[in-house]
Backbone as numpy.savetxt, mean C-alpha at the origin, in Angstrom:
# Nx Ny Nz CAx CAy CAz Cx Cy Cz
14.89 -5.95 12.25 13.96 -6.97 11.79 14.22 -8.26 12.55
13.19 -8.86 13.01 13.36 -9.48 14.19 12.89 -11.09 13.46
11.79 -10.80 12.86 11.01 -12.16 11.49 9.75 -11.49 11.01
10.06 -12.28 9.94 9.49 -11.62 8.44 8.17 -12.93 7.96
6.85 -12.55 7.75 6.88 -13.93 7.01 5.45 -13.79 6.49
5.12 -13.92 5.21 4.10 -13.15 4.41 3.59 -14.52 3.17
2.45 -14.33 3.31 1.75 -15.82 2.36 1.40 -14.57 0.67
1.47 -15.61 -0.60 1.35 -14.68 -1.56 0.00 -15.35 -2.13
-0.78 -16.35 -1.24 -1.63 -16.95 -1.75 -2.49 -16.21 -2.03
-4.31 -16.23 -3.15 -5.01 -15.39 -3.15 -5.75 -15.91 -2.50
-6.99 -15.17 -1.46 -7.97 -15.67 -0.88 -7.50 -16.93 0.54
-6.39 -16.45 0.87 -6.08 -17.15 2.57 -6.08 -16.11 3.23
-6.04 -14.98 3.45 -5.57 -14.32 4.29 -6.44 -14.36 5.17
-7.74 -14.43 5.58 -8.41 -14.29 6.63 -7.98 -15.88 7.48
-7.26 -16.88 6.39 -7.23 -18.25 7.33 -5.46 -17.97 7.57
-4.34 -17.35 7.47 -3.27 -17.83 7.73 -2.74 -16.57 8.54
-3.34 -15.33 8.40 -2.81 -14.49 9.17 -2.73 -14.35 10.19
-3.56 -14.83 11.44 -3.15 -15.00 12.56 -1.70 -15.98 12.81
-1.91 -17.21 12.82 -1.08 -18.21 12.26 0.53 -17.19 12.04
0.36 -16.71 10.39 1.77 -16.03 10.52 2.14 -15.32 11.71
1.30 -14.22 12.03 1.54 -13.09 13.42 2.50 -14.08 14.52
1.55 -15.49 14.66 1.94 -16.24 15.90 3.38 -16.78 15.51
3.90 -17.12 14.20 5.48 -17.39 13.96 6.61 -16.51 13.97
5.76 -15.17 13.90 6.26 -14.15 14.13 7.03 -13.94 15.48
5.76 -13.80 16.38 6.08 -13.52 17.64 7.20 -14.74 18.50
6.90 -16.11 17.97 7.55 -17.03 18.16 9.23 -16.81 17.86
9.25 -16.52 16.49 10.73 -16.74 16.17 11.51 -14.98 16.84
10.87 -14.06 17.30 11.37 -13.60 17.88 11.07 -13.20 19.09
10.51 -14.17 20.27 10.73 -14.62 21.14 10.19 -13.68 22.31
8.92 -12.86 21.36 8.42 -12.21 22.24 6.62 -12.59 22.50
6.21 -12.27 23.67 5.33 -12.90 23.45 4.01 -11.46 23.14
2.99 -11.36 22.72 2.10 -10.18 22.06 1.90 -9.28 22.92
1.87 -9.55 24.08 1.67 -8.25 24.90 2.84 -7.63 25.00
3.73 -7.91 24.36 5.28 -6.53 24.48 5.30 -5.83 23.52
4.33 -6.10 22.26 4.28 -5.21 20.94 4.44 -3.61 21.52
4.92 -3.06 21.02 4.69 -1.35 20.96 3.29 -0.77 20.71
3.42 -1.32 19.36 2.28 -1.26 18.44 2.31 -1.84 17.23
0.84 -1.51 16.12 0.28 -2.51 15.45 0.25 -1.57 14.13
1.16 -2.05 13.05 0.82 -1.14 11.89 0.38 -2.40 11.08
-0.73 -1.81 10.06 -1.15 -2.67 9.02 -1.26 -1.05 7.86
-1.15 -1.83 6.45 -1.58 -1.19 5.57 -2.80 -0.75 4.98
-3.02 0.82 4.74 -4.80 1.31 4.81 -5.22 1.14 3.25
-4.28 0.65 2.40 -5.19 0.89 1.12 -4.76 2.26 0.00
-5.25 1.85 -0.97 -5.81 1.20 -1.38 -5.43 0.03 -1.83
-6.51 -0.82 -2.09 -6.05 -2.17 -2.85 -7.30 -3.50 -2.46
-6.93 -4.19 -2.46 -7.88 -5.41 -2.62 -9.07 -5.07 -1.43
-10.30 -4.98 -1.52 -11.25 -4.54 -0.73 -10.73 -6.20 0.61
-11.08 -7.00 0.08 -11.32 -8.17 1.81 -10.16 -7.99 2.01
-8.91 -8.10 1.25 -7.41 -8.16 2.00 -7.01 -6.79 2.74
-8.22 -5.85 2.34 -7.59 -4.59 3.30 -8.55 -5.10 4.69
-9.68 -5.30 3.92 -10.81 -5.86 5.46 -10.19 -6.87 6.36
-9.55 -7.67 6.17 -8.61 -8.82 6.76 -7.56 -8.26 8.08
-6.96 -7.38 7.40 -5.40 -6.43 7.83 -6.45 -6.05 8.69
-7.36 -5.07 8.56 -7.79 -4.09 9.68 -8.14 -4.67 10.66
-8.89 -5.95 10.62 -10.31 -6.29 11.77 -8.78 -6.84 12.43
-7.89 -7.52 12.29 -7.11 -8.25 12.94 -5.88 -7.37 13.69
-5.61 -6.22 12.74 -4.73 -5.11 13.31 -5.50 -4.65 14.68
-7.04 -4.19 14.08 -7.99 -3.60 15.31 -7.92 -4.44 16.27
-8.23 -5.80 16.22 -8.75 -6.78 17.13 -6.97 -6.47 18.14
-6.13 -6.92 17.43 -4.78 -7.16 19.01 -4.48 -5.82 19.67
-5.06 -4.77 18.96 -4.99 -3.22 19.68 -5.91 -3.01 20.80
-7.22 -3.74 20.22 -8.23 -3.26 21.32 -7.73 -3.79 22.65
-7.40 -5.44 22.45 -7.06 -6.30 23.34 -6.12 -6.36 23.95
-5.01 -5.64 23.88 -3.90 -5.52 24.69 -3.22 -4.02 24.75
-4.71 -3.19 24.26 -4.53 -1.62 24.18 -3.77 -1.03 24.02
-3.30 -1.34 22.72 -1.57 -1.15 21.89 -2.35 0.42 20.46
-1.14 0.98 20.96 -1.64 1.75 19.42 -1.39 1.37 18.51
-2.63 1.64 17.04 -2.83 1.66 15.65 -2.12 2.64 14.74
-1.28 1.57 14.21 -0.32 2.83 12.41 -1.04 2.82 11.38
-1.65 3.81 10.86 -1.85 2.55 9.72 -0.88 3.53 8.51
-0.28 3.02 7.48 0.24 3.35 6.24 -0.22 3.51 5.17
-0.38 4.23 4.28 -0.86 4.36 2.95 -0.10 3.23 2.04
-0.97 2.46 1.32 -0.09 1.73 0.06 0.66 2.30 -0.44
0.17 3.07 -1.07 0.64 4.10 -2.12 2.13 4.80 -1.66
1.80 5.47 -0.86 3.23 6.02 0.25 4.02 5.09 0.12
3.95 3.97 0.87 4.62 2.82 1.10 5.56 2.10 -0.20
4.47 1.76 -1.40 5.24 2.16 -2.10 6.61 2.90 -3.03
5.70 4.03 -3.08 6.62 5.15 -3.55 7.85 5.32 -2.75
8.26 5.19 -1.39 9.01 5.52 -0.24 10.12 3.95 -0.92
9.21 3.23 -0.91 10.20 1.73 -2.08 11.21 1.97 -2.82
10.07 2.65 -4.15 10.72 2.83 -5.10 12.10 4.36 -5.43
11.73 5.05 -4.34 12.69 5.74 -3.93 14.09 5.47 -3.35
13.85 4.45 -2.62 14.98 3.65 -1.70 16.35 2.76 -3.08
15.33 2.46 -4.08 15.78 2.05 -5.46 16.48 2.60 -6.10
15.80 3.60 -6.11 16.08 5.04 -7.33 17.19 5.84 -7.09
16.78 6.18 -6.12 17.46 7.49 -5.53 18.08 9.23 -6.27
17.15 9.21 -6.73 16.70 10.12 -7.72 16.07 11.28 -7.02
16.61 12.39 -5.94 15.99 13.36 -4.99 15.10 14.24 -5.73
15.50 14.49 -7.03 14.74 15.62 -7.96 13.66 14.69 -8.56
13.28 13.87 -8.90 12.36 12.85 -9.61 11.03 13.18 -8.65
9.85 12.66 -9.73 8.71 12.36 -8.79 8.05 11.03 -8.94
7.67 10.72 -7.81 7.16 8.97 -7.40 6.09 8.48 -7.84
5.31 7.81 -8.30 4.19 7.59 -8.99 3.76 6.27 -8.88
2.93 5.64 -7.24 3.11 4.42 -7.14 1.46 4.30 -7.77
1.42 3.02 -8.53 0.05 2.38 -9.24 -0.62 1.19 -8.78
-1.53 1.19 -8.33 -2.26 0.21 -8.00 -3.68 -0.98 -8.89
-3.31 -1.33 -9.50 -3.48 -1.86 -10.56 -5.17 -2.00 -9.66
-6.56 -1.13 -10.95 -7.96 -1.25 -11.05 -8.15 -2.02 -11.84
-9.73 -2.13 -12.55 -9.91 -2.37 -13.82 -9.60 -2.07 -14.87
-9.51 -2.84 -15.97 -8.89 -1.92 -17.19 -8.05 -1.31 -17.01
-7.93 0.04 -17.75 -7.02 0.98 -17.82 -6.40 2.06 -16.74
-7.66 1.46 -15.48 -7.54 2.30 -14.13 -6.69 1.92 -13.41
-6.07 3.15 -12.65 -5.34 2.70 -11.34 -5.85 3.41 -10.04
-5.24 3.25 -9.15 -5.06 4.33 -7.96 -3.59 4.71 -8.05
-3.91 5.89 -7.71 -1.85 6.26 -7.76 -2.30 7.58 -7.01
-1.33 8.41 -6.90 -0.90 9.68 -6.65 0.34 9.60 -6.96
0.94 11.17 -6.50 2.45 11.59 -7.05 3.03 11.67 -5.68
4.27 11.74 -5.19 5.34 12.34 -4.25 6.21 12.79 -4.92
7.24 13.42 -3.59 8.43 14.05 -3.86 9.47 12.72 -3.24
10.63 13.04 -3.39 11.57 12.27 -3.39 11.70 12.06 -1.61
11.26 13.24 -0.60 11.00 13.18 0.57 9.60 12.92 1.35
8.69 12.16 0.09 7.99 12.17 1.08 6.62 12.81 0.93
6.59 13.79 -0.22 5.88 15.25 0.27 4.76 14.71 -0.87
3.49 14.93 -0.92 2.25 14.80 -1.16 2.19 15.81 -2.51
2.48 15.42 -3.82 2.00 15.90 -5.06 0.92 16.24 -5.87
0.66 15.24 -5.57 -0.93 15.08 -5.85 -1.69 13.50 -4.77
-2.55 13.70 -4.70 -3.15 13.09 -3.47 -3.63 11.44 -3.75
-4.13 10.71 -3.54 -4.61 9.25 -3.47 -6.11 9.62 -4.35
-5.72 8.98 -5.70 -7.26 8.97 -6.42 -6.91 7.86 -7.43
-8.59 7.58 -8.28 -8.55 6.70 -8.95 -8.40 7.56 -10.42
-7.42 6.88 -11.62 -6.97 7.65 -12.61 -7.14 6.42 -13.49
-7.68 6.81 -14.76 -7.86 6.08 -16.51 -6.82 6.48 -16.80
-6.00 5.65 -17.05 -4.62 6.34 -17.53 -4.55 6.26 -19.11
-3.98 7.27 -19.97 -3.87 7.44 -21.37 -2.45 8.44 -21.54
-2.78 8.91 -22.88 -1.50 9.66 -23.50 -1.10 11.03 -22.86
-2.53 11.25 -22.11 -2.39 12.94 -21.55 -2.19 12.47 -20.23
-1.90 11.40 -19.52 -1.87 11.60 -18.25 -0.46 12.04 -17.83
-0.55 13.26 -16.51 0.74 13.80 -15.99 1.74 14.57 -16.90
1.02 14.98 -18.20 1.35 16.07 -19.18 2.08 17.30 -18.09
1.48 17.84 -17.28 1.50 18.76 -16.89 2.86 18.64 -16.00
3.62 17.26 -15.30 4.39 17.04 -14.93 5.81 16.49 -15.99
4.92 16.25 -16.96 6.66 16.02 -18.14 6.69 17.48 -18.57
5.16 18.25 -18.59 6.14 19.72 -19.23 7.04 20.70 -18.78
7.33 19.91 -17.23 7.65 21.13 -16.18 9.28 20.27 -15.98
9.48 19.54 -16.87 10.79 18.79 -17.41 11.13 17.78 -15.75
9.64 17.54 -15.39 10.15 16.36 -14.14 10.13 14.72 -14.46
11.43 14.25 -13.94 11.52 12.61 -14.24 10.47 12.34 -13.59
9.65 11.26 -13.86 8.18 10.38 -12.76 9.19 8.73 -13.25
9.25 8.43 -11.76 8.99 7.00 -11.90 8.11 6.16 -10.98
7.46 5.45 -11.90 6.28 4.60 -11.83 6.58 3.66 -11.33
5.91 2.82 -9.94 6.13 1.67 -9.52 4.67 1.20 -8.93
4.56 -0.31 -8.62 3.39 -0.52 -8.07 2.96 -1.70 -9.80
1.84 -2.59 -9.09 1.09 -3.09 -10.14 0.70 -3.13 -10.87
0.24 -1.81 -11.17 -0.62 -0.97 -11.93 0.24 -0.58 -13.22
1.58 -0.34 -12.60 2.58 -0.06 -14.09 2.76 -0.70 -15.08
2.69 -1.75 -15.30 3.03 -2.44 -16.23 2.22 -1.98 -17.49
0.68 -2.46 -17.19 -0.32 -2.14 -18.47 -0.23 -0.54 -18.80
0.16 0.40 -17.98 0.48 1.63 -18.42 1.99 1.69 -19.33
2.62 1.10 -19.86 3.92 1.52 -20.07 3.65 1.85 -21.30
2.80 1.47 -22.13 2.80 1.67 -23.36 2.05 3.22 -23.85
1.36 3.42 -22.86 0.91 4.83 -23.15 1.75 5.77 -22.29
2.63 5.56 -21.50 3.09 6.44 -20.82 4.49 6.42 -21.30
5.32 6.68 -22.43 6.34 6.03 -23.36 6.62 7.69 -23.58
6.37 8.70 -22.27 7.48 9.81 -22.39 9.06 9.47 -21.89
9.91 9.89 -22.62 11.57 10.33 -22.14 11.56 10.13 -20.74
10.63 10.94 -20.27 10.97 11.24 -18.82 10.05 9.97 -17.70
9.83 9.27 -18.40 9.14 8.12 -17.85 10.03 6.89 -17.43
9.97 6.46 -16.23 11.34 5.40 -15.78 10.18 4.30 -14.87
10.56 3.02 -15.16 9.38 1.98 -14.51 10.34 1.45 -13.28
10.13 1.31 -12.07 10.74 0.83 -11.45 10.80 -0.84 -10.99
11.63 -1.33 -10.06 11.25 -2.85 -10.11 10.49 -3.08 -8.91
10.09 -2.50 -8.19 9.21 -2.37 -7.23 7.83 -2.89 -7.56
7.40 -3.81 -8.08 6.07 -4.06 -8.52 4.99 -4.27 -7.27
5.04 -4.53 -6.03 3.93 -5.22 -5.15 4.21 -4.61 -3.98
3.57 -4.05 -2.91 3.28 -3.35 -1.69 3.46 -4.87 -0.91
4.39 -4.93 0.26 4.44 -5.69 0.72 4.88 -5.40 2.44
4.81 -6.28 3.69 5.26 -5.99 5.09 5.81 -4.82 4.81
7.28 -5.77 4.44 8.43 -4.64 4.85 8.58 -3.40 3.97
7.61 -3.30 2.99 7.82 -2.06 2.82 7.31 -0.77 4.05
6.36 -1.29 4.48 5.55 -0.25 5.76 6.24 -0.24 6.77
7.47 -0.77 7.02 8.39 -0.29 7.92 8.71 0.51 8.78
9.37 1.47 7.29 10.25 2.87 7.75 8.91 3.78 7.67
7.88 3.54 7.43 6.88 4.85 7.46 6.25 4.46 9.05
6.01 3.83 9.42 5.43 2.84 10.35 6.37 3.29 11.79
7.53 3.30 11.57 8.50 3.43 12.45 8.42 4.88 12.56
8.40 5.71 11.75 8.05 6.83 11.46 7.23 7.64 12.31
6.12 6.93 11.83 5.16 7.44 12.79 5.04 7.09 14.08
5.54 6.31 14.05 5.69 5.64 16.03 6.17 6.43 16.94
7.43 7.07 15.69 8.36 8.09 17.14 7.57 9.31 17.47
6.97 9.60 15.99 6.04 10.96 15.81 4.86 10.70 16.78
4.26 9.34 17.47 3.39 9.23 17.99 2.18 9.81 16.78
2.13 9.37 15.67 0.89 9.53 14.71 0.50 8.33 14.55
-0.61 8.34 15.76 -1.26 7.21 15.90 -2.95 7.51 15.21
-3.12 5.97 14.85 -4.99 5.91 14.04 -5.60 5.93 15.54
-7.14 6.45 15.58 -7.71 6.31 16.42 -8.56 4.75 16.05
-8.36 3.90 16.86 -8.72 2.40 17.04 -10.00 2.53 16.35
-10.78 2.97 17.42 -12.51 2.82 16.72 -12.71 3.61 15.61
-12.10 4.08 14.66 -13.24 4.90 13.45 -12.10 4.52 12.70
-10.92 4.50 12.31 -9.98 4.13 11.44 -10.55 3.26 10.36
-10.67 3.29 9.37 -10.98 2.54 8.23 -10.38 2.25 6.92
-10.00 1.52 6.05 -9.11 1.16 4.81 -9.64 2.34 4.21
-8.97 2.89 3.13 -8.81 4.03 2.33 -8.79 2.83 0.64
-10.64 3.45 0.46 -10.90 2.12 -0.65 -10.65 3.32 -1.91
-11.17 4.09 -1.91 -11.20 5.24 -2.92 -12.03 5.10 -4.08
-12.44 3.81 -4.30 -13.86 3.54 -4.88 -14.99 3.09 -4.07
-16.01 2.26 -4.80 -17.02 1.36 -3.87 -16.90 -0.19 -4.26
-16.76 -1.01 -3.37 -16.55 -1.90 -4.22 -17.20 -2.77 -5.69
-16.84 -3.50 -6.38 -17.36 -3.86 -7.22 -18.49 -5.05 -7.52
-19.76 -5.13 -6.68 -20.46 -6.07 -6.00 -21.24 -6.45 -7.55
-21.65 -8.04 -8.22 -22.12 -7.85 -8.62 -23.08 -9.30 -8.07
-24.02 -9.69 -8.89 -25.04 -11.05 -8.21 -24.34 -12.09 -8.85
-24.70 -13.17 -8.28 -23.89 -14.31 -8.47 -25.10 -15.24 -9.66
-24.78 -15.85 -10.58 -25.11 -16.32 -11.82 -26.05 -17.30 -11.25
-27.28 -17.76 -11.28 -28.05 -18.62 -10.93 -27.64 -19.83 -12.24
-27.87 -20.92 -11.28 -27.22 -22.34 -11.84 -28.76 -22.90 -12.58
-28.67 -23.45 -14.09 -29.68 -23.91 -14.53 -30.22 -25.19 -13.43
-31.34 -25.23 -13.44 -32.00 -26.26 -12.39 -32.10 -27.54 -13.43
């Protein structure tokens, strides 16, 4: 890790992220055309803050014809809360906090391995029944956990402190794929929204 440096503001990211990239490259003293390559995170999660990451990930790839990583939240996550845990027999359960009672989540294995896949879930008393009956620990990390704890109040239920998808979590998956050469193809690559977004009209002002 060479420099680190991440804004938690809501609604800057299209104005400070270049900006950060450039303190980046500054404090470690390289200048953008020596990048390797360009990982950003695919989602799910905030529709413009994934739109933000991409156009700007896309934009320094096209331009200095660097390959594209991109990482799953969710993965990224879970791969977190594993690093925490360390719990090899357990399964991972990162949440991405929707509306209401919804999340995005899927399951992993303690390596990695794809349980159940990236979807949007109403979470209640029956959710992942089928994984406490088969006597597996799940621990839950990500945003999304919190408002679930109260219905998800099986034995085998563990919350982790991992609450927020952040840089350095996309790291070691990122790095990952670099050596693997599992690169995004630049032009069609797109955030992984898993809904549509939530558009509604804007309130007309009494005249």
């Amino acid at each position: 890790m060479l420099s680190h440096h991440e804004s938690a503001e809501q609604n800057e990211h299209s104005k400070v992220i270049t900006l950060l990239i450039q303190r980046c490259m500054a404090e470690a003293g390289l200048p953008l055309n020596e990048l390797d390559a360009v990982a950003v995170s695919e989602g799910p999660g905030s529709y413009t803050s994934l739109r933000v990451g991409f156009s700007t990930a896309k934009s320094i790839c096209y331009t200095l014809g660097k390959p594209l990583i991109t990482v799953s939240t969710l993965a990224a996550l879970a791969n977190a809360a594993f690093e925490e845990d360390r719990d090899p027999d357990a399964v991972y359960c990162p949440m991405v906090d929707a509306r209401r009672m919804e999340v995005y989540t899927a399951l992993y294995t303690a390596d990695g391995q794809v349980v159940l896949p990236p979807h949007p879930m109403v979470v209640d008393g029956t959710s992942f029944s089928e994984i406490f009956s088969a006597g597996k620990r799940i621990v839950f990390c990500g945003n999304g956990m919190e408002k679930c704890e109260t219905v998800l109040n099986n034995p085998l239920s563990s919350f982790s402190g991992v609450k927020k998808c952040d840089s350095l979590q996309i790291i070691s998956l990122a790095i990952n794929a670099f050596l693997n050469k599992n690169f995004a193809d630049t032009a069609y690559a797109i955030p992984t929204y898993l809904k549509p977004p939530n558009i509604t009209s804007p309130r007309l002002k009494p005249s």
